[in-house]
C-alpha positions in Angstrom: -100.3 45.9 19.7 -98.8 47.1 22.7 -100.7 50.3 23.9 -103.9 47.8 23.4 -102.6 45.3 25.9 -104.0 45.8 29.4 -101.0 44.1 31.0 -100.2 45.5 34.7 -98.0 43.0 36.0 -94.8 40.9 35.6 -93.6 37.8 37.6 -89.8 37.5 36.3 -89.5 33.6 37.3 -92.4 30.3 38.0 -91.9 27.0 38.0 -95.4 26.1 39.2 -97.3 27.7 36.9 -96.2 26.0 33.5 -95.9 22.6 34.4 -92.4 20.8 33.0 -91.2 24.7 32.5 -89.2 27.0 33.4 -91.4 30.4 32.9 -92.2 34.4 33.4 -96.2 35.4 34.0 -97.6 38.6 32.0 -100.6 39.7 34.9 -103.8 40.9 32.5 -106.1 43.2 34.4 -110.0 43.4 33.6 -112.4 39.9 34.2 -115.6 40.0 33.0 -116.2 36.8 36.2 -116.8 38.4 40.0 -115.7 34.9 42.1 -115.7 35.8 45.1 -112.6 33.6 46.3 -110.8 35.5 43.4 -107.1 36.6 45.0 -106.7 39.1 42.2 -109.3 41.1 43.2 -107.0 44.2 41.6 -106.6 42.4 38.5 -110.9 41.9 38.4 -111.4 45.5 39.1 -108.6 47.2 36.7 -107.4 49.7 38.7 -103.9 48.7 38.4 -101.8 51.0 35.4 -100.3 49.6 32.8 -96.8 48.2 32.5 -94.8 50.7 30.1 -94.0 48.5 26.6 -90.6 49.3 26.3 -90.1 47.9 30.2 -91.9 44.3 29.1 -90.2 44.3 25.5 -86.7 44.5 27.5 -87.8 42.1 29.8 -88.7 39.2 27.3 -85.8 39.7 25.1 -83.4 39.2 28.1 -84.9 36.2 29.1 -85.4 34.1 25.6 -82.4 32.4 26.5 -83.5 32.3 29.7 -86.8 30.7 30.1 -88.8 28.0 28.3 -93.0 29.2 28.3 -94.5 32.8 28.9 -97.6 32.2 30.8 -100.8 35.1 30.3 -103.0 35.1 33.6 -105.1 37.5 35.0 -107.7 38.6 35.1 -108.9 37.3 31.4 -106.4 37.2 28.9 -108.7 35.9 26.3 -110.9 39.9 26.8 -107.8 41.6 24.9 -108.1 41.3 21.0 -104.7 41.6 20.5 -104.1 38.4 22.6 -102.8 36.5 19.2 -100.4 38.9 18.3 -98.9 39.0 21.5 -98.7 34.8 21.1 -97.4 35.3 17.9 -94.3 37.6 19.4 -93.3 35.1 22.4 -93.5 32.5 19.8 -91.0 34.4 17.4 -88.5 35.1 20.7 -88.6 31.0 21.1 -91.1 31.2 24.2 -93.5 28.4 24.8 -97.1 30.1 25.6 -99.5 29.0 28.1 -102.9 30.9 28.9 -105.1 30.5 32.4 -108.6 31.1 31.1 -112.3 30.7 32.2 -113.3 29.5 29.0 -116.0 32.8 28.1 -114.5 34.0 24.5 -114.5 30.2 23.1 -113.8 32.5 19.6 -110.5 33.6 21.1 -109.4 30.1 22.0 -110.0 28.5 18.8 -108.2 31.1 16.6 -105.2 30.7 18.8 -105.8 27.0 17.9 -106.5 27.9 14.7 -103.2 29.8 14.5 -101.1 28.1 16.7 -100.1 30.6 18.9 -100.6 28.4 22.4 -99.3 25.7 23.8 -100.8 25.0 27.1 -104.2 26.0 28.5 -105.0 25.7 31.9 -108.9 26.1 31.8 -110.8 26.8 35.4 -113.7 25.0 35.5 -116.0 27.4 38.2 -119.2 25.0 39.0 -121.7 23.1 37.5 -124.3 24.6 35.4 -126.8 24.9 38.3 -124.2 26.9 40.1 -122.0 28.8 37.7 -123.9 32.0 37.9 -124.1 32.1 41.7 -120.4 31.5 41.7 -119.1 33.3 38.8 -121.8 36.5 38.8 -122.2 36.2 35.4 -124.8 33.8 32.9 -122.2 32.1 30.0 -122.9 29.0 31.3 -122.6 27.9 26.8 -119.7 29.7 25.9 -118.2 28.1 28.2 -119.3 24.7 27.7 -118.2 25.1 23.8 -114.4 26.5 25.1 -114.4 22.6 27.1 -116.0 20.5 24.4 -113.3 22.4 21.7 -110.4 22.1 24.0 -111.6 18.2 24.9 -111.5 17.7 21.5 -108.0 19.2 20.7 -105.0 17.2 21.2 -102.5 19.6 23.4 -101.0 20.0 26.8 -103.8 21.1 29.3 -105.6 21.0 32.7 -109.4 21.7 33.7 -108.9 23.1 37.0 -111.5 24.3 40.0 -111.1 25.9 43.7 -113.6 24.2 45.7 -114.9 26.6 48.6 -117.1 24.2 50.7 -119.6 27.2 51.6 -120.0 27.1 47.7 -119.2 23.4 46.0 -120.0 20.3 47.9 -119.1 16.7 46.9 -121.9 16.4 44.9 -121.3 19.8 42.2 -118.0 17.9 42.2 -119.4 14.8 41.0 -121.5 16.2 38.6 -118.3 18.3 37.0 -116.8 15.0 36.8 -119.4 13.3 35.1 -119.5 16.7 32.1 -115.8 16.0 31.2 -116.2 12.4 30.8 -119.3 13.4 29.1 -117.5 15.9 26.8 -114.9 13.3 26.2 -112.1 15.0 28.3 -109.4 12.5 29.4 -106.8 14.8 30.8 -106.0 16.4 34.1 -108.4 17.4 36.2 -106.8 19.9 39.2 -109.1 20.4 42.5 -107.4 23.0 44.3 -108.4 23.8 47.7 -109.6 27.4 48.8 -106.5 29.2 50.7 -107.1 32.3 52.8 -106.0 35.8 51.9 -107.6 38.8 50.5 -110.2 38.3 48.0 -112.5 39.5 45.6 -115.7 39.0 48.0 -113.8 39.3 51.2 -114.2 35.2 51.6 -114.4 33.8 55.0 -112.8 30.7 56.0 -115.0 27.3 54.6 -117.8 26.6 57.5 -117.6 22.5 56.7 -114.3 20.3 55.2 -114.6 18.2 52.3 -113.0 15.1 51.6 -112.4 14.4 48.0 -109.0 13.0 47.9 -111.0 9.5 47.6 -112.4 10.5 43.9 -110.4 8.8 40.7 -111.4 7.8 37.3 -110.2 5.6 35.1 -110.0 8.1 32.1 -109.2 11.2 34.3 -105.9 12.2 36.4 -107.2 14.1 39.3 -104.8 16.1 41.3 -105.2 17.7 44.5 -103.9 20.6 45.3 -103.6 22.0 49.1 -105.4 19.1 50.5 
């Protein structure tokens, strides 16, 4: 399992990524998305090494006492086959496991759902279907649509989540992402984090307009803002 595992970085301690949790973050490198506001550009592009196994084994087993959730972020998380079996080991040390995906391998998600291997999933919802491939560089506009409708229909801790650059989402892509989970019948949290400056992935300028969405609720949805 190990040696297949493209895992090239560690963050020993979160309390904002696992919401209610105490946590550690395994980093995945490889991302078959190009987002241009990415601010893990070395994660996208793999050129990180590998952590040795021995050095992560170590790690988890001194913290199972320690920590409550192991989150797996990236890059993609759901790319690496032996995803599950990795799952399946934090879940035998006592770990709670939580995954940050894009939603592209909707096969991956449901056998971890199948199997029970996940406990959280933090899903990032990139644009609307008229922008996704402009944003995202790549055209799985449906596999992603089937990762929301399963997870909308499964009954587990989650967020939909999206980082709203204003040179690339407006008020009205917003909207319209809005209307697809309540159309999907998603009644969860919706995050709308706000772009923050730093090296990225496309080399991002700061946003050219603001945007004001701190106005938006739903009856069925609990919309969160982030950085606004």
């Amino acid at each position: 399992m190990w040696r297949k595992l493209p895992i090239t970085g560690l963050t020993p301690f979160t309390f904002q990524d696992y919401p209610g949790h105490t946590a550690c973050i395994l980093w995945f490198s490889g991302c078959n998305m190009a987002c241009g506001y990415c601010h893990n550009p070395e994660l996208v592009k793999g050129t990180l090494a590998k952590l040795p196994a021995e050095k992560i084994q170590r790690f988890l087993a001194s913290r199972r006492d320690r920590l409550e959730g192991g989150v797996l972020s990236g890059g993609e998380c759901t790319l690496s086959p032996a995803l599950p079996q990795l799952a399946r080991y934090l879940k035998a040390l006592g770990f709670k496991v939580k995954i940050d995906t894009n939603g592209t391998n909707p096969a991956m998600l449901e056998r971890l759902l199948d199997e029970g291997l996940v406990d959280f999933i933090a899903l990032d919802f990139k644009a609307p279907q008229m922008k996704f491939e402009a944003v995202t560089g790549m055209t799985k506009w449906d596999e992603f649509l089937r990762s929301l409708r399963l997870l909308a229909a499964t009954p587990m801790d989650m967020e939909v989540r999206t980082t709203i650059h204003t040179d690339l989402l407006d008020r009205a892509d917003i909207e319209t992402m809005i209307s697809l989970l309540e159309g999907v019948g998603f009644d969860g949290t919706f995050v709308l984090q706000k772009f923050r400056m730093g090296p990225t992935l496309g080399n991002m300028q700061a946003p050219s307009t603001r945007l004001h969405l701190t106005d938006l609720s739903r009856e069925r949805l609990d919309i969160q803002f982030r950085n606004f």
